[in-house]
GUGU-730496 format. One line per 2 residues: number of its first residue (from 1); for each residue x, y, z of N, C-alpha, C. Coordinates in Angstrom, 1 decimal, always signed. Layout:
<sites>
NUM) X Y Z X Y Z X Y Z; ...
</sites>
This chain:
<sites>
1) +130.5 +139.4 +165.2 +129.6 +138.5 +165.8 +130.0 +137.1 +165.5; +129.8 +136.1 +166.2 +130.4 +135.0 +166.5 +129.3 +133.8 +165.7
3) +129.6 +133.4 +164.5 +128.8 +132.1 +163.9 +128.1 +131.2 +164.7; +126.9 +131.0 +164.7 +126.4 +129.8 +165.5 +125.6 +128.7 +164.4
5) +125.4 +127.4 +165.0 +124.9 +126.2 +164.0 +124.2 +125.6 +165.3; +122.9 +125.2 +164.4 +122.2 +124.0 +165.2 +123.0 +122.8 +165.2
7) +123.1 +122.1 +166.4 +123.0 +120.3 +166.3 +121.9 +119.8 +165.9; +121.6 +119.1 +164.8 +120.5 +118.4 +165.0 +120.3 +117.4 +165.7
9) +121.0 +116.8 +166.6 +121.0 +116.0 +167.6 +120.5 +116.2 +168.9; +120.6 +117.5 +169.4 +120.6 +117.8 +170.5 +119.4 +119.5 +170.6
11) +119.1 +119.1 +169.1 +118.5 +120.6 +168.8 +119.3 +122.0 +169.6; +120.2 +121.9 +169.7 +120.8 +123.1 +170.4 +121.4 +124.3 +169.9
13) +121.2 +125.2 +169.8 +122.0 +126.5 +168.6 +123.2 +126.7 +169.8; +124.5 +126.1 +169.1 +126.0 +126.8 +169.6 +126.5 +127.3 +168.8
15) +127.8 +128.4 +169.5 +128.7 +129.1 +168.7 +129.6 +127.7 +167.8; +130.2 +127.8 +167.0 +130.8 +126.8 +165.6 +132.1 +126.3 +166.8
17) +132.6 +127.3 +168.0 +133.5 +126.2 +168.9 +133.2 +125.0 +169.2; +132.1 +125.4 +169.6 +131.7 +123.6 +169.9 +131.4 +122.8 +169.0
19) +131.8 +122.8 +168.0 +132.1 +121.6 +166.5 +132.9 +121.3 +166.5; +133.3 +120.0 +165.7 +134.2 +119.6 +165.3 +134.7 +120.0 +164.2
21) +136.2 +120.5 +163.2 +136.4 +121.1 +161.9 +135.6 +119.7 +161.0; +135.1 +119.7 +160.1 +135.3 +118.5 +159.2 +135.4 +119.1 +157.7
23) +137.0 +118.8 +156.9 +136.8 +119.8 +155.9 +136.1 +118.8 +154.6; +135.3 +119.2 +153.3 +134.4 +118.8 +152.8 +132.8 +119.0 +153.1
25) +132.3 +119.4 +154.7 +131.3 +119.8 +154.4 +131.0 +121.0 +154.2; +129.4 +121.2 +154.5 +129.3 +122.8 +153.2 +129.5 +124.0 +154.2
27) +130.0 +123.9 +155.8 +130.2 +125.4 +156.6 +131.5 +124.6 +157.2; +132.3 +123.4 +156.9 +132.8 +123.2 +157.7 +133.3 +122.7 +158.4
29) +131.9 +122.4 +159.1 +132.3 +121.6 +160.7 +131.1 +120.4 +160.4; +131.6 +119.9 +161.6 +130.5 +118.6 +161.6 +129.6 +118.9 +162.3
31) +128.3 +117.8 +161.8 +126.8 +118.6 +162.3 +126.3 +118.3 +163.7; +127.3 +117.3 +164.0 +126.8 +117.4 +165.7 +127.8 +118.1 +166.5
33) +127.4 +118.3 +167.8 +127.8 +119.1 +168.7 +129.4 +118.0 +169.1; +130.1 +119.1 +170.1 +131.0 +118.4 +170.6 +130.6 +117.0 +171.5
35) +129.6 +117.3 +172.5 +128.9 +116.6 +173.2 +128.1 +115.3 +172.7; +127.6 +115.7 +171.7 +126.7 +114.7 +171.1 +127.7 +114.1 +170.3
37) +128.6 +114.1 +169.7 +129.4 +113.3 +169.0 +130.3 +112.4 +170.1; +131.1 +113.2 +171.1 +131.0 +112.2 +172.3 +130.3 +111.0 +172.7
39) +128.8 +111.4 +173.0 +128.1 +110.2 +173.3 +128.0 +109.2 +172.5; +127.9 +109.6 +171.1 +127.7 +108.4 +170.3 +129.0 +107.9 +169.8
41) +130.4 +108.2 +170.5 +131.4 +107.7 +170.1 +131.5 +106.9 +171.4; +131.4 +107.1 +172.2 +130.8 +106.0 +173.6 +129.9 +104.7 +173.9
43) +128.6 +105.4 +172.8 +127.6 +104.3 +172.6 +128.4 +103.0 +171.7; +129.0 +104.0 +170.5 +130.0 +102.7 +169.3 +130.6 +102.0 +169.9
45) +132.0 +102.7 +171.0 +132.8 +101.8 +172.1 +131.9 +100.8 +172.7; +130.8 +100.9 +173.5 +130.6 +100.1 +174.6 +130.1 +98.9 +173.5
47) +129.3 +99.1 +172.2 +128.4 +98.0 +171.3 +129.9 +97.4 +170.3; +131.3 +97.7 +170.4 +131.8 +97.2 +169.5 +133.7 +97.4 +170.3
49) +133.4 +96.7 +171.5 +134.7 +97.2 +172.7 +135.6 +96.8 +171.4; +135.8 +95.5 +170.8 +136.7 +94.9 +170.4 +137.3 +95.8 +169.1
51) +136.2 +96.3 +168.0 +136.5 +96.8 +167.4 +137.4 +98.7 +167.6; +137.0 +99.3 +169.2 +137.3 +99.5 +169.2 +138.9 +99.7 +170.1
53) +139.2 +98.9 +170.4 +140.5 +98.7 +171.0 +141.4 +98.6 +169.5; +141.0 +98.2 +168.6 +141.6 +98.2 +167.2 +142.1 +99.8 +166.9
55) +140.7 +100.5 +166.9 +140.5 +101.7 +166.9 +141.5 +102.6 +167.6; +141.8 +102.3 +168.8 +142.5 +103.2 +169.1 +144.2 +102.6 +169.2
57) +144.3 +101.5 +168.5 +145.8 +101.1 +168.9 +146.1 +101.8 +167.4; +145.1 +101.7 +166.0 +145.6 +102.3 +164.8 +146.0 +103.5 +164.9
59) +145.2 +104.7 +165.9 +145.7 +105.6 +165.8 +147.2 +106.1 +166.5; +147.6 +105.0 +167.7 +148.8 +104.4 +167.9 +149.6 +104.5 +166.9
61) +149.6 +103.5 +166.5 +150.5 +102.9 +165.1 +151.0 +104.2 +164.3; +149.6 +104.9 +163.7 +150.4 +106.1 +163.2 +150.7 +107.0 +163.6
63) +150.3 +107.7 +164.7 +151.8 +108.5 +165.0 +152.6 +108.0 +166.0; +152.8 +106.5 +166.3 +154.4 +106.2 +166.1 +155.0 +106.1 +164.9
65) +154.3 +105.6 +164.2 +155.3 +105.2 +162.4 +155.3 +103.8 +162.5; +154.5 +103.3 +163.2 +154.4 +101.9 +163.3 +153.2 +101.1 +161.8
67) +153.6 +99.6 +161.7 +152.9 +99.0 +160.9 +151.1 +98.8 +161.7; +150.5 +98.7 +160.6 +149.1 +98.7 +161.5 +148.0 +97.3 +160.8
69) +148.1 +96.1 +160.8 +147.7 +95.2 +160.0 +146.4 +94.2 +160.3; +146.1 +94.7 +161.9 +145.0 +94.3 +162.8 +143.9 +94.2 +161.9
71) +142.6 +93.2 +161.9 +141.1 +93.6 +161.7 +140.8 +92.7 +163.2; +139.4 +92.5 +163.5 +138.8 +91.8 +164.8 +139.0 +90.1 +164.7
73) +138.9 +90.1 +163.0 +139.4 +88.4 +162.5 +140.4 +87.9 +162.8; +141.5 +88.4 +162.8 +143.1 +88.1 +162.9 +143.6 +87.7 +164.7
75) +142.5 +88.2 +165.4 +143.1 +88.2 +167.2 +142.8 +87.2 +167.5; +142.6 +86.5 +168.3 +142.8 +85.5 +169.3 +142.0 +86.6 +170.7
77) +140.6 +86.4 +170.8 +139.9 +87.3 +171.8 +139.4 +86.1 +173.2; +140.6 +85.9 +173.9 +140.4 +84.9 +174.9 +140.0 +85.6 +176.2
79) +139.3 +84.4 +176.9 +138.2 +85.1 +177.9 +139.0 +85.6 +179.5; +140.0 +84.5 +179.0 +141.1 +85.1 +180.4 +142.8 +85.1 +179.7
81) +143.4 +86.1 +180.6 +144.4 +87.0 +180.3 +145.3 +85.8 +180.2; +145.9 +85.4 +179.4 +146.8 +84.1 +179.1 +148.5 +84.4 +179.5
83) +148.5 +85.4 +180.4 +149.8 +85.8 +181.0 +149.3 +85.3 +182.7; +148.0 +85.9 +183.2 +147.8 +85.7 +184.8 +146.8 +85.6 +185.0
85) +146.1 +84.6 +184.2 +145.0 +83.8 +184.1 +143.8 +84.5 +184.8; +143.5 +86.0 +184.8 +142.5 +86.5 +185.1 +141.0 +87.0 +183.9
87) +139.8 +87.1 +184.0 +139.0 +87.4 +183.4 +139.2 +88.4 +183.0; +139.7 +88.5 +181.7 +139.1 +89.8 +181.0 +138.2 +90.4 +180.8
89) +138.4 +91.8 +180.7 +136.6 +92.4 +180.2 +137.3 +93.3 +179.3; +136.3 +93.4 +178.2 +136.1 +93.9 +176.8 +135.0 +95.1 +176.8
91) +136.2 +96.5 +176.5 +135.0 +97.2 +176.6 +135.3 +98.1 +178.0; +134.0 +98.8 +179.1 +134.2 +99.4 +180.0 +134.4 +100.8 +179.6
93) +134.4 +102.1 +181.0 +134.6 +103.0 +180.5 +135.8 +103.5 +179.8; +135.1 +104.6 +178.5 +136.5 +104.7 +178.1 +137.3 +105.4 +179.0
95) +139.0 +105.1 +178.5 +140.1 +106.2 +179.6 +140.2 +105.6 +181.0; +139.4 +104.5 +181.2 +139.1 +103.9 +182.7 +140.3 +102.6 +182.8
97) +141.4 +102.5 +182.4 +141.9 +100.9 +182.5 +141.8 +100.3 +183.8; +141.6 +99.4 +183.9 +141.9 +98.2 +185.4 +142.6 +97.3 +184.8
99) +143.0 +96.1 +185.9 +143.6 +95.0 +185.8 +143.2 +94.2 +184.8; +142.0 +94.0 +184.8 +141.0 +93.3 +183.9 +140.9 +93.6 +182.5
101) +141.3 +94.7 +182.0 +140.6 +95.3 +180.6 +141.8 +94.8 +179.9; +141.2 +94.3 +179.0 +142.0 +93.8 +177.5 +143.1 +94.6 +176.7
103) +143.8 +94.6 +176.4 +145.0 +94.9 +175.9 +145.5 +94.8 +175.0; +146.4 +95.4 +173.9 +147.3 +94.7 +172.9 +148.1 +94.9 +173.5
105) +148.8 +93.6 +173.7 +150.5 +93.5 +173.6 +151.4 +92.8 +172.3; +152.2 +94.4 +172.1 +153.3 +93.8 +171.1 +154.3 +93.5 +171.8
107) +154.3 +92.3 +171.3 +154.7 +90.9 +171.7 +156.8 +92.1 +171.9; +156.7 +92.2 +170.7 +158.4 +93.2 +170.1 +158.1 +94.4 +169.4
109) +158.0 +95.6 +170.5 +157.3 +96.5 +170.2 +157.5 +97.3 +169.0; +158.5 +97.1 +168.7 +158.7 +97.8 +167.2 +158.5 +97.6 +165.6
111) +158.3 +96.3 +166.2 +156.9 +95.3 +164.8 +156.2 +95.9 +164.9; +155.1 +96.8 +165.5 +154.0 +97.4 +165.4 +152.9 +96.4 +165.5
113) +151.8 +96.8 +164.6 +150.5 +96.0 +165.4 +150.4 +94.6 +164.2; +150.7 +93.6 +164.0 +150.6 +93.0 +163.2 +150.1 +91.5 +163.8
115) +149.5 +90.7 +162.9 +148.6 +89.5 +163.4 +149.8 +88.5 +163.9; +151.0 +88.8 +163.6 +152.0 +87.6 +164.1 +152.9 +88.4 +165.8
117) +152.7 +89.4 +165.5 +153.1 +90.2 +166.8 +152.4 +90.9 +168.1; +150.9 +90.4 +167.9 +149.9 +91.0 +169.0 +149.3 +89.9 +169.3
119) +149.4 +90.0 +171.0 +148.6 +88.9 +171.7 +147.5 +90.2 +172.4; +145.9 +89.6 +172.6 +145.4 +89.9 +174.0 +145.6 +89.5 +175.3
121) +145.6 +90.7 +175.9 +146.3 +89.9 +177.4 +146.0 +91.3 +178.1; +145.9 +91.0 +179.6 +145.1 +92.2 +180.5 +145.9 +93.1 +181.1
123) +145.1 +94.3 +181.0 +146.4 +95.9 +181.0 +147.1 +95.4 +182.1; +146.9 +94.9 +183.4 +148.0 +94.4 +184.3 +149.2 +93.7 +183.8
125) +148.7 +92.2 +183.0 +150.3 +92.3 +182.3 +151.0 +92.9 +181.8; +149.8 +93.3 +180.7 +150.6 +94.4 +179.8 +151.8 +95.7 +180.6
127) +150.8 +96.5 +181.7 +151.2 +97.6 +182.3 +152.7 +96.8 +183.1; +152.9 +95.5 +183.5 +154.0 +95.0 +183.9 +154.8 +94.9 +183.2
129) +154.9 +94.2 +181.3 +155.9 +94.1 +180.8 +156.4 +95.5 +180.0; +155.4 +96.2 +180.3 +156.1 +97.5 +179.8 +156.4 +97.2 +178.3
131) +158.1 +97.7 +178.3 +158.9 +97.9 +177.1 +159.7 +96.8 +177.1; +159.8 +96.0 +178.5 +160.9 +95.2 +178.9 +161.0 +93.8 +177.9
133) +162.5 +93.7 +177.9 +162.7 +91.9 +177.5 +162.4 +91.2 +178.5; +162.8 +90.0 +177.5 +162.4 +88.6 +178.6 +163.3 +88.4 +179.7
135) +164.5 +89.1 +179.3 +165.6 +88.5 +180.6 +165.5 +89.8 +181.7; +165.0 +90.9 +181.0 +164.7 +92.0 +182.0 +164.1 +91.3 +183.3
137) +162.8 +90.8 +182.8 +161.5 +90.1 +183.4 +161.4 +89.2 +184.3; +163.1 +88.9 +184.1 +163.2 +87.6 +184.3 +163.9 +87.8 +185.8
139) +164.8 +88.9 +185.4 +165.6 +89.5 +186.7 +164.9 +90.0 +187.8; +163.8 +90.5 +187.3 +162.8 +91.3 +188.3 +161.9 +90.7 +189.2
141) +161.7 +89.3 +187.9 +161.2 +88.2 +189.0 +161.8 +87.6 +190.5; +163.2 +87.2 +189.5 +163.9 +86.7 +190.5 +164.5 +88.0 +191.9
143) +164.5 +89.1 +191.6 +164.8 +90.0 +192.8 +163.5 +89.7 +193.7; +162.3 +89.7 +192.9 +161.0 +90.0 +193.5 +160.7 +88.8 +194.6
145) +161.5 +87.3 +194.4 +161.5 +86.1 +195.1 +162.3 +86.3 +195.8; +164.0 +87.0 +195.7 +164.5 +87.1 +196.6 +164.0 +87.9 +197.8
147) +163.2 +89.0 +197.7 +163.0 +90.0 +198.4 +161.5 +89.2 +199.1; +161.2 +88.6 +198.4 +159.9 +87.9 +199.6 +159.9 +86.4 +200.3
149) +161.8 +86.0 +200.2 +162.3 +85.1 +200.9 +163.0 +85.5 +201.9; +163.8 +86.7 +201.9 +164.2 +87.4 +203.0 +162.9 +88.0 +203.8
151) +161.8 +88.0 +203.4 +160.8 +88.2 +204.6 +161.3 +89.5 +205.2; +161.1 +89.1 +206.7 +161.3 +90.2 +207.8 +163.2 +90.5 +208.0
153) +163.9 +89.8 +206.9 +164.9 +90.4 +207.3 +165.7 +91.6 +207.1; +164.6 +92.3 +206.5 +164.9 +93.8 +205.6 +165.4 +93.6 +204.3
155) +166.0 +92.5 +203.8 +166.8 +92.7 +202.2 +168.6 +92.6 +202.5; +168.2 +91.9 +203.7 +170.1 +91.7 +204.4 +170.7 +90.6 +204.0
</sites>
């Protein structure tokens, strides 16, 4: 027969799947449901976007093997994207990126997250400079001017 635990959150009796393991307490698992610990990891996101974009770049950091040296003091949280001068937004649903939503960019990605190597700047930049260098960026530009000065002539 298969173990079940109340949430006290959701007053619900589920089988122990729908927990989370947490080892230290006294059966286990942790005392809210899958679902209910969801929501209020959602509620935390939406009341503390900044803190968590930290949140999820640390877990980043380590398992790449990367340095992780961020707190919310250390950033520079500017209101528009200082690469394509668009409004940022802080926050939004999680897993949802748009052009708009805030970003770490390491600046040189192999520094890892540190206050002299992370700018904010909006996942469109970001999603544009990729992994690339500057002269990469630089070439891509200039193909991207060549190709919209040839116009209608196909790329001839």
């Amino acid at each position: 027969m298969s173990k079940t635990k109340t949430c006290p959150k959701c007053k619900v009796d589920q089988l122990y799947e729908f927990f989370h393991r947490k080892s230290g307490s006294k059966d286990g698992m942790q005392s809210w449901c899958h679902e209910c610990t969801r929501e209020s990891v959602l509620v935390w996101q939406r009341k503390n976007p900044r803190k968590a974009l930290l949140h999820n770049a640390k877990g980043r950091a380590k398992k790449a093997g990367l340095p992780f040296e961020l707190t919310v003091h250390v950033l520079n949280w500017p209101s528009h994207c200082p690469v394509l001068g668009i409004p940022l937004i802080y926050g939004g649903e999680r897993g949802r990126q748009h052009a708009q939503s805030a970003s770490l960019d390491r600046v040189i990605p192999h520094l890892g997250y540190t206050a002299t190597n992370v700018r904010v700047i909006s996942w469109r930049a970001n999603s544009i400079k990729g992994d690339a260098e500057a002269y990469e960026l630089h070439k891509v530009a200039e193909y991207a001017t060549r190709c919209e000065e040839e116009g209608d002539e196909g790329g001839k």
